[in-house]
MARTI-874945 format. One line per 4 residues: number of its first residue (from 1); for each residue y, x, z of C-alpha. Coordinates in steps of 0.05 Angstrom, whole numbers, plus 5000, padded with zeros to 4 digits. Example, Ala and Ser with C-alpha at 12.3 -4.5 7.8 and 13.67 -1.06 7.14 Angstrom:
2
1 = 4910,5246,5156 | 4979,5273,5143 .
***
This chain:
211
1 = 2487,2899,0945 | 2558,2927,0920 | 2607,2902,0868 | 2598,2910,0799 .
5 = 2673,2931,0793 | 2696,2972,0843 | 2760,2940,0882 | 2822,2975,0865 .
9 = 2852,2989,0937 | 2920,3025,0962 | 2918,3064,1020 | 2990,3080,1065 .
13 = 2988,3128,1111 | 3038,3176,1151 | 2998,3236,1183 | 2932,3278,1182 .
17 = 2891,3227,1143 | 2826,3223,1170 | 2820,3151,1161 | 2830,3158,1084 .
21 = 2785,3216,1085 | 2731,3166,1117 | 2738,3122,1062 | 2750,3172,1008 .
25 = 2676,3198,1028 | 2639,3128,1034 | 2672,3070,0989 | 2713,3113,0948 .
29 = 2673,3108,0876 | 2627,3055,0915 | 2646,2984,0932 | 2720,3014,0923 .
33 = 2758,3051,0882 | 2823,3085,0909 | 2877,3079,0857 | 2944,3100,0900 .
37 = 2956,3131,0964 | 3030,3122,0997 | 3066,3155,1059 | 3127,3151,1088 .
41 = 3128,3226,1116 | 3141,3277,1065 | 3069,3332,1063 | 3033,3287,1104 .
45 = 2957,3315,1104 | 2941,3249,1078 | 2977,3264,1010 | 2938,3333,1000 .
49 = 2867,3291,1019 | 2883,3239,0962 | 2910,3298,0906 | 2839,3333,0919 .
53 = 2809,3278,0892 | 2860,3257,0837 | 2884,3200,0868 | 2968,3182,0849 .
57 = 3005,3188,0915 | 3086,3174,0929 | 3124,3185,0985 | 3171,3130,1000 .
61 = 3216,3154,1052 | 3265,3090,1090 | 3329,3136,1082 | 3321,3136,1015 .
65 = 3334,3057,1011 | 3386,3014,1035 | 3337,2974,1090 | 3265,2971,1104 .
69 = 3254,2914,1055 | 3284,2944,0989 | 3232,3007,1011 | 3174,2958,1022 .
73 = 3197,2935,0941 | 3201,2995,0919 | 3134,3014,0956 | 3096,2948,0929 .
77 = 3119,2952,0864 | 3081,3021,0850 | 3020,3003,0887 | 3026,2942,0844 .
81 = 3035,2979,0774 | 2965,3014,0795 | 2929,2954,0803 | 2914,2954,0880 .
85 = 2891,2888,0905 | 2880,2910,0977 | 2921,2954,1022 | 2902,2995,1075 .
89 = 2941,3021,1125 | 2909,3074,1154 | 2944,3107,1206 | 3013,3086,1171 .
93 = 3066,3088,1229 | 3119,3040,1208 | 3115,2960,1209 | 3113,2934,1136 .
97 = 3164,2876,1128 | 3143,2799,1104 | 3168,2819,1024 | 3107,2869,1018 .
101 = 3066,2819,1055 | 3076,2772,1002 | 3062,2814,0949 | 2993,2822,0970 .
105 = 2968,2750,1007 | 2917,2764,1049 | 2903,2831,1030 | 2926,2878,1077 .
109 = 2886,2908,1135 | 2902,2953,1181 | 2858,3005,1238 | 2885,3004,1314 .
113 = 2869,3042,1360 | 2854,2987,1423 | 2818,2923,1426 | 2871,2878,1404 .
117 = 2903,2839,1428 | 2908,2883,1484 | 2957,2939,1480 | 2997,2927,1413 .
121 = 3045,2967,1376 | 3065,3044,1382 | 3024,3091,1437 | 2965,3034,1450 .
125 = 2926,3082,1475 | 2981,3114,1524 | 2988,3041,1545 | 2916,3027,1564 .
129 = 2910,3093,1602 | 2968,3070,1639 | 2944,3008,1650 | 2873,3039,1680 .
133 = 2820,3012,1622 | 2761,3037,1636 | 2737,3014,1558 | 2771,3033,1502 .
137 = 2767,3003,1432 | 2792,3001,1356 | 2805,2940,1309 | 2812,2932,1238 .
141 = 2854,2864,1231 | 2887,2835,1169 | 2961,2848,1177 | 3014,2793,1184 .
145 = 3084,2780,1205 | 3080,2812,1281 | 3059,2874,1312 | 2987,2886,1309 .
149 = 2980,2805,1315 | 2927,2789,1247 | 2863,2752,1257 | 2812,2801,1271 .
153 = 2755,2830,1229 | 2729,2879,1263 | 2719,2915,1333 | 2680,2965,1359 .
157 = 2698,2999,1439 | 2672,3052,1482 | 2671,3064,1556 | 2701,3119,1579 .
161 = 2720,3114,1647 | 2732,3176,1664 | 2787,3185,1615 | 2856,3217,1623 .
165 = 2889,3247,1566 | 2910,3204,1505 | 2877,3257,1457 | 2809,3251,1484 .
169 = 2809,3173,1476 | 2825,3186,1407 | 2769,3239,1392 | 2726,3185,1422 .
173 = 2753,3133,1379 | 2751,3170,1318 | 2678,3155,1293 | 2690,3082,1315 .
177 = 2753,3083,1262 | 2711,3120,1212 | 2654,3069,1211 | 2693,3000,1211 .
181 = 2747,3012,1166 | 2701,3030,1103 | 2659,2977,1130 | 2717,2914,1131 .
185 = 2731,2951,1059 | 2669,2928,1034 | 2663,2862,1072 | 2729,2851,1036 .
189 = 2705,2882,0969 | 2643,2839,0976 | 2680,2775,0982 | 2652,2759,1049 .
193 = 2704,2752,1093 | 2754,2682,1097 | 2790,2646,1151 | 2757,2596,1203 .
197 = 2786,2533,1181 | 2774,2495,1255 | 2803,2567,1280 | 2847,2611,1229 .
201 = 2854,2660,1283 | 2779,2681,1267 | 2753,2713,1204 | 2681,2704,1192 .
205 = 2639,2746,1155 | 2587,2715,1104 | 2515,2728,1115 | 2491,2791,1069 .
209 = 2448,2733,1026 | 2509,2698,1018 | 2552,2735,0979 .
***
């Protein structure tokens, strides 16, 4: 079962863009409908992945601004004009400030690359080789006021123990990135997901018969 109306969604990222490209090829036209695709990094591969398939992108570059916030303004105010009413940062490398946040309540989500909250921030994956994991993981967590700190929607790991180099992990990882983010999209899309009341640290996900 899918929306009758697609759900307008914003996508930020700041490098290759294979998460977009995930969603582009599974919601995209589906349960979702991509209306604006930001970065922060001028010819990010992301940009050329969205323009294939005439989606508006911007670049909104923090030099360009006095501070973070009057970027994250700037930012929100033409994901805003295009009707978005769920961001996803997809591999977007820079911390979005509590101004955006508020623009869009409970409606940003973001993919990590470790099994939160174990090994926040920049480099998580680095920082669990270093640390010896012998299972690696990705989340998909709505976004909030601290690094990588949102209630959790979705998680998926892998065991790799023989693991070494941070570029393997994330080959690994890739599929697991591909497959949950287009699939909180739609939980999200679907209206399934809300807040634990006795624990708002937990989202739960409604039954498919209850939606």
């Amino acid at each position: 079962m899918t929306s009758e109306t697609p759900l307008p969604i914003a996508v930020l990222a700041s490098g290759t863009g294979t998460n977009l490209q995930a969603l582009l090829d599974t919601v995209h036209g589906q349960e979702a409908e991509i209306v604006a695709v930001a970065a922060n990094v001028p010819g990010a591969s992301a940009l050329a992945r969205a323009e294939g398939r005439d989606v508006p992108t911007a670049v909104f570059l923090r030099g360009d601004y006095p501070d973070r916030d009057a970027r994250d303004h700037a930012m929100a105010d033409w994901i805003a004009a295009r009707g978005a009413r769920l961001v996803v940062l997809a591999g977007y490398m820079e911390l979005v400030g509590e101004p955006f946040l508020r623009r869009f309540p409970g409606a940003v989500i973001n993919v990590h690359p470790s099994l939160l909250p174990a090994f926040p921030g920049l480099k998580a994956i680095e920082q669990a080789l270093a640390y010896g994991v012998k299972v690696f993981g990705v989340t998909v967590h709505f976004v909030d006021a601290g690094v990588d700190s949102g209630p959790v929607i979705l998680q998926g790991a892998r065991e790799l123990p023989d693991a070494r180099d941070p570029e393997e992990v994330l080959a690994a990882l890739r599929p697991l990135e591909h497959a949950l983010l287009p699939e909180a999209v739609r939980l999200f899309a679907w209206g399934a997901l809300s807040l634990d009341p006795e624990n708002p640290r937990r989202v739960v996900a409604a039954a498919p018969d209850a939606r």
